[in-house]
C-alpha angles and dihedrals in degrees: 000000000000128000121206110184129208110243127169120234118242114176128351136217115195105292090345118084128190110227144197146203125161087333102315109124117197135159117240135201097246080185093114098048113034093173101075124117144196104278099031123115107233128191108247123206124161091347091304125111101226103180139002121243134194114245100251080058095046098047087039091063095037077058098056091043084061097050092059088040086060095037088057100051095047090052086047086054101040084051090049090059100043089052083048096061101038089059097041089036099125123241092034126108089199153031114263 
């Protein structure tokens, strides 16, 4: 399975772009999609842009990114405090 992520660009440097997303700061190939420019959102994989998005797009994706990111964090801490109270549960010698 592959994951390309949405990054805006904010400066670019002949075929190399720097690009951001929430802080993180990294230089991209813009060298399959030369059409790119400061300001667009671009699909990242493996340090290449590999397509340009519109910005609803963009933002759409970012959101749903968000949304695992957040997924994931509620099931960590649902199976924390399972693990919490199987090991504290009273009358048992030892976890299930």
């Amino acid at each position: 399975m592959c994951l390309a992520v949405p990054l805006r660009v904010t400066a670019i440097d002949g075929d190399m772009a720097t690009v951001e997303m929430g802080g993180v700061i990294r230089q991209v190939s813009l060298i399959l999609t030369p059409e790119a420019n400061v300001g667009d959102y671009v699909l990242v994989h493996t340090g290449f842009a590999i397509n340009v998005l519109d910005e609803e797009e963009a933002r759409e994706t970012l959101a749903l990114f968000a949304e695992l990111e957040e997924a994931g964090r509620r099931v960590a801490e649902e199976q924390a405090a399972s693990a919490q109270d199987t090991a504290t549960e009273p009358g048992r010698d030892e976890p299930r």
